[in-house]
C-alpha positions as CSV (number, residue, x, y, z in Angstrom):
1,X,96.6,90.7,111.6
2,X,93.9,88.9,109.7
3,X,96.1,86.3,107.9
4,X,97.7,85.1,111.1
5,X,95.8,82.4,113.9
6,X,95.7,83.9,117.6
7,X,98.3,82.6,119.2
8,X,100.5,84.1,116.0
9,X,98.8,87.4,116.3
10,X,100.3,87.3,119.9
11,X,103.7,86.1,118.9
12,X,104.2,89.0,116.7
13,X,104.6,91.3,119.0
14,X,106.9,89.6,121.1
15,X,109.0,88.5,118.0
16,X,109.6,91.7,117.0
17,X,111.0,92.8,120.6
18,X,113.6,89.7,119.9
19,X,111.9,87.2,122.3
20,X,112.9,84.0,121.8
21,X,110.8,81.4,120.0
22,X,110.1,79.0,123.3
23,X,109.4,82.3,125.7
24,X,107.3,83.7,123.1
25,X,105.1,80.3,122.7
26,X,104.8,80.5,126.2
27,X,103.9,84.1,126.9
28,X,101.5,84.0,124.1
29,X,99.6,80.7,125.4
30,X,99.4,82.1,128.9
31,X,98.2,85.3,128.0
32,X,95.3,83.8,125.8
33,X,94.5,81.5,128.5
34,X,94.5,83.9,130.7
35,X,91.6,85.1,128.8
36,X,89.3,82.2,128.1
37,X,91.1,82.0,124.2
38,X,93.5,78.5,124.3
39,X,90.4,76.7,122.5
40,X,90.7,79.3,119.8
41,X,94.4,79.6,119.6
42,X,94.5,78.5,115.8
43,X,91.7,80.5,114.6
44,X,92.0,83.6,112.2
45,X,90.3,86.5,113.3
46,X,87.4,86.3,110.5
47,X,86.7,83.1,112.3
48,X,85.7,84.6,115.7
49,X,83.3,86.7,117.6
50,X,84.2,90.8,117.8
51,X,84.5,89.9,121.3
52,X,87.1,87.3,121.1
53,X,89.0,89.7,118.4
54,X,89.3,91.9,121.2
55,X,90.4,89.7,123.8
56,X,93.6,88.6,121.3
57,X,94.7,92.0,121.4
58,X,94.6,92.1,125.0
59,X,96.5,89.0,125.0
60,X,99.0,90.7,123.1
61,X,99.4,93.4,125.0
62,X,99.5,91.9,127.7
63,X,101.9,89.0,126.8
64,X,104.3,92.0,127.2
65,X,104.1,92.3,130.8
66,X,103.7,95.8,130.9
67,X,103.3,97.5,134.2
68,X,100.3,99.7,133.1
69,X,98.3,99.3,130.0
70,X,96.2,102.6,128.4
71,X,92.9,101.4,127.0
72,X,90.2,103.3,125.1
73,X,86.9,101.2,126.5
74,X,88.8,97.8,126.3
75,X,85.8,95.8,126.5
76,X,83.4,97.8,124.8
77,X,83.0,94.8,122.2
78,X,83.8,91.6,124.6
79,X,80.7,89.1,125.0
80,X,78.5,89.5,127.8
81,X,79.9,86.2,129.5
């Protein structure tokens, strides 16, 4: 969602399941880290790399601890590094 930072992008999802606000905060900051994205936690997409877009949505799906995740060429637009 292009209005909202990472870390909100990431909450969303978890919000809407009716996680609560601390969980969600947490969730959402480990799965970013998890990633290489706390640095960027407060940016708005338009403010980073395709890459790094691409990495938030992993975060987000996988701040939902799901036991398998589907992916169409997940890292087709992640940075080289």
């Amino acid at each position: 969602m292009p209005v909202l930072s990472a870390l909100e992008n990431v909450e969303f999802i978890l919000q809407l399941q009716g996680v609560g606000s601390a969980e969600r905060k947490e969730r959402a900051g480990e799965a970013l880290k998890s990633l290489g994205l706390s640095e960027l936690q407060d940016r708005r997409p338009r403010e980073m790399s395709g890459g790094q877009q691409q990495r938030v949505a992993l975060a987000r799906a996988l701040a939902n601890r799901p036991k398998l995740v589907l992916a169409d060429e997940p890292t087709g637009n992640l940075d080289p590094k």
